[in-house]
C-alpha positions as CSV (number, residue, x, y, z in Angstrom):
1,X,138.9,74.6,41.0
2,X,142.3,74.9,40.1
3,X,144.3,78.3,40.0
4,X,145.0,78.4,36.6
5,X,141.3,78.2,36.2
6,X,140.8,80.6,38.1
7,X,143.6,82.8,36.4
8,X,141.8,82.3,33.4
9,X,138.6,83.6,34.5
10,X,140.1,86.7,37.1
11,X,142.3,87.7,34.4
12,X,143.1,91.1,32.5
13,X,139.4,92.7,32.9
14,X,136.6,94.4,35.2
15,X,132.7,94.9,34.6
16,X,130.5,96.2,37.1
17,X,126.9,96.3,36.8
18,X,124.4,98.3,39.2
19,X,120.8,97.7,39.3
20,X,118.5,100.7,40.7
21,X,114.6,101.0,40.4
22,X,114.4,102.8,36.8
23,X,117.0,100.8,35.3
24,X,120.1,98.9,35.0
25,X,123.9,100.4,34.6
26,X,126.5,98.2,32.7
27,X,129.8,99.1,32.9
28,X,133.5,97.0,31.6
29,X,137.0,98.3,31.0
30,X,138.1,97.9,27.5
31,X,142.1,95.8,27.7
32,X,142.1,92.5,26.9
33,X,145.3,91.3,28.1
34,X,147.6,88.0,27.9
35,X,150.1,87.8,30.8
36,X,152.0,91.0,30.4
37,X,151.0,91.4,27.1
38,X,148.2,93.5,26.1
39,X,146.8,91.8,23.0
40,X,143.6,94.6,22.6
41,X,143.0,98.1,24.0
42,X,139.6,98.6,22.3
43,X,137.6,95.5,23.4
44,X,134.0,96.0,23.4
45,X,133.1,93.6,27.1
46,X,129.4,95.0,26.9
47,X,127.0,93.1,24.6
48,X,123.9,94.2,23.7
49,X,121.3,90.9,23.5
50,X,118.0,92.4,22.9
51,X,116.3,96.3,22.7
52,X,115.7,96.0,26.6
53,X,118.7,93.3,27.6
54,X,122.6,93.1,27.7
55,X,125.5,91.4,29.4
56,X,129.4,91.7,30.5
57,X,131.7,89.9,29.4
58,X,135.0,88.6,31.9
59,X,137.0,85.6,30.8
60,X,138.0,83.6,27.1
61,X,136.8,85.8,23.8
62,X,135.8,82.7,22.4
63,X,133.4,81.5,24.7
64,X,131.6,84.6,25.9
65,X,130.9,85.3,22.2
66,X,129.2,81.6,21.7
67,X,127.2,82.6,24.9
68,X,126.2,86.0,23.4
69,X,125.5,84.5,19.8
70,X,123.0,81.5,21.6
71,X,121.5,84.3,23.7
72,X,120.7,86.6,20.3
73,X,119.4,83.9,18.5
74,X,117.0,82.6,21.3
75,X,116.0,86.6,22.1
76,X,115.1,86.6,18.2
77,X,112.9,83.2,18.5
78,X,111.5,84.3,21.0
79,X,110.2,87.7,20.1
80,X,109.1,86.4,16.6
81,X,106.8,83.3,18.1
82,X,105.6,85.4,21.5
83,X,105.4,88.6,19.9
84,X,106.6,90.3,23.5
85,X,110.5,90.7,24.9
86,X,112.2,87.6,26.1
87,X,112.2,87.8,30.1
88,X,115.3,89.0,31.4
89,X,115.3,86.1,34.0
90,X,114.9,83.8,30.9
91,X,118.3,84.9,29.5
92,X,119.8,84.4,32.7
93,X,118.2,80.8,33.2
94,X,119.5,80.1,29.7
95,X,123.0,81.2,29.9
96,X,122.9,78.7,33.1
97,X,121.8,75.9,31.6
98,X,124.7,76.6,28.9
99,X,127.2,76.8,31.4
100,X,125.8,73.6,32.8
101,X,125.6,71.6,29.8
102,X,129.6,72.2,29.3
103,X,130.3,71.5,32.3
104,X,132.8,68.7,31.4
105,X,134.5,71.2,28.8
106,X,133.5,74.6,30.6
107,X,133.0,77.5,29.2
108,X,135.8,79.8,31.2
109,X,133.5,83.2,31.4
110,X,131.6,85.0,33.9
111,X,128.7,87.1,32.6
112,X,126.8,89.5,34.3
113,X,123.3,90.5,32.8
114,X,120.9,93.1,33.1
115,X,117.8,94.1,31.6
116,X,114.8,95.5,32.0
117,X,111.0,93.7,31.1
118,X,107.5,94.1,32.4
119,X,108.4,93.2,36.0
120,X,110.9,96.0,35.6
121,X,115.0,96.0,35.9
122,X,116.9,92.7,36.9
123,X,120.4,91.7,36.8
124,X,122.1,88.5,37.3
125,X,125.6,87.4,37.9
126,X,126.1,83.5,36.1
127,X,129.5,81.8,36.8
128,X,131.3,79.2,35.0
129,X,129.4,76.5,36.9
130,X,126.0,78.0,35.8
131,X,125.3,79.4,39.2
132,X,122.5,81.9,38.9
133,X,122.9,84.9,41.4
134,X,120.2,88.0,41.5
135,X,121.9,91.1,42.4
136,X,121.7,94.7,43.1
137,X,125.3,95.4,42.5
138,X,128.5,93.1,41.0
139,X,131.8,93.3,40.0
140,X,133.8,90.4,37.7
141,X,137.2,90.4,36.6
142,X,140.8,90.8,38.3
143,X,140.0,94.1,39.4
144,X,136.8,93.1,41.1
145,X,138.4,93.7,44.5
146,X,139.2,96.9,43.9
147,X,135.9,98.1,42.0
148,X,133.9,96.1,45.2
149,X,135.7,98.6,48.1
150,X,133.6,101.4,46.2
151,X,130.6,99.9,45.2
152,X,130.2,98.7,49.1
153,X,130.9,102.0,49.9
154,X,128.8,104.0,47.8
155,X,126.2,101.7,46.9
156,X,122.6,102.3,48.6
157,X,119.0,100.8,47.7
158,X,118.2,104.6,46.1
159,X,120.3,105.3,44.0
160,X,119.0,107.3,41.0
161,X,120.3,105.8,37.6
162,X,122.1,109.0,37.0
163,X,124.0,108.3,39.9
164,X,124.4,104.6,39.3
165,X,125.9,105.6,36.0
166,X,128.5,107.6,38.2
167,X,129.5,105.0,41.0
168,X,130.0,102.2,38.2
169,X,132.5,104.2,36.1
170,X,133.9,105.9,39.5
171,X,134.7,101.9,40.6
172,X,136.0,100.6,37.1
173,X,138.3,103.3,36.9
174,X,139.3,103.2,40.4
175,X,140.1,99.2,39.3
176,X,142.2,100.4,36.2
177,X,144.6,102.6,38.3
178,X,145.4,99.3,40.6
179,X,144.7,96.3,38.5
180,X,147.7,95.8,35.7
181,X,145.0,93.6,33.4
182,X,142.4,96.6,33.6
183,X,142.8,99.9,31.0
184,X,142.6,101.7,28.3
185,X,139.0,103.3,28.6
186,X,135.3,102.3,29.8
187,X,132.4,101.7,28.2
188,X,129.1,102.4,29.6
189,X,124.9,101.1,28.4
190,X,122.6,102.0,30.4
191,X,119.3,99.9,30.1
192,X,115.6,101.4,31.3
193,X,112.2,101.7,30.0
194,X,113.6,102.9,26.7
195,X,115.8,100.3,26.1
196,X,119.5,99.7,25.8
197,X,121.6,102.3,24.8
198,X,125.7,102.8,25.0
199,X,127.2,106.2,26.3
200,X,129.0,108.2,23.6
201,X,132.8,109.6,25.1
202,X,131.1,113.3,25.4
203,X,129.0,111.4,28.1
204,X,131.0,109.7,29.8
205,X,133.3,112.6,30.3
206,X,130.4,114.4,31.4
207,X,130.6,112.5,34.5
208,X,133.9,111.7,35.3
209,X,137.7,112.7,34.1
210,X,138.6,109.4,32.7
């Protein structure tokens, strides 16, 4: 892969997402940058998909939001004919085959999602080259290494969501004080047996000085 590939993808962003037993924790920075320039300070990287599924966004506006538009429209089918919530692994198998297909005009993204369904929470980290990857914790973006020191640090197998919620905004903003292409806020959804739901800013300062 070449590095300005790779530029493209690392570039000007961090998510984090944390998966613990009642429930899923998605968390992004809210810069989108260009170089040195920073083109947006209030960019919404967390997408909800479904009641009971979202994703994070890291790497070209355009293509992330075709990935999140194909998603919604297949969450929708699916609900309608099944009459039951799309399975989260589904989403994930879909966005793969996606990235696949483009493959000789790839998508330049890297999209984390979470969820929670009848088997419970799951979380998945898909790469441009439609690699499918179940995880417990992940970090995306240029200020992945950063946000990874403290999530390999803090992370353990039980966690409560509540403190999930804590270590994923402790690790994104520990990425926007070193990372130039990380900043200006943090958005939060937490996703559980009651669905998806984002953080308001009384929230979020209720658990950290931002």
């Amino acid at each position: 892969m070449s590095t300005n590939v790779e530029e493209k993808i690392l570039h000007g962003t961090t998510t984090v997402a944390i998966k613990v037993n009642d429930g899923v924790i998605l968390c992004a920075d809210m810069r989108a940058s260009a170089g040195y320039f920073i083109a947006n300070n209030n960019t919404m990287k967390i997408q909800k998909i479904e009641r009971h599924v979202g994703l994070t966004l890291a790497g070209g506006v355009a293509d992330a939001q075709n990935i999140v538009d194909v998603l919604r429209y297949h969450s929708n089918i699916h609900r309608i004919q099944k009459n039951e919530p799309i399975p989260v692994s589904s989403l994930a198998r879909l966005t793969s085959l996606m990235f696949h297909q483009n493959r000789g005009y790839p998508f330049i993204a890297d999209i984390l999602v979470g969820g929670y369904d009848e088997t419970g929470p799951a979380l998945f980290n898909i790469d441009m080259f439609g690699s499918v990857e179940k995880k417990n914790y992940v970090t995306t973006g240029s200020g992945s290494p950063v946000a990874y020191g403290l999530l390999e640090d803090e992370y353990h197998e039980d966690l409560s969501l509540e403190e999930a919620k804590t270590v994923a905004l402790r690790a994104v903003k520990a990425a926007i004080t070193r990372n130039i292409g990380t900043g200006d806020g943090i958005n939060v959804a937490i996703i559980d047996k009651d669905g998806f739901r984002l953080l308001t800013d009384e929230q979020k300062k209720a658990v950290i000085k931002l």
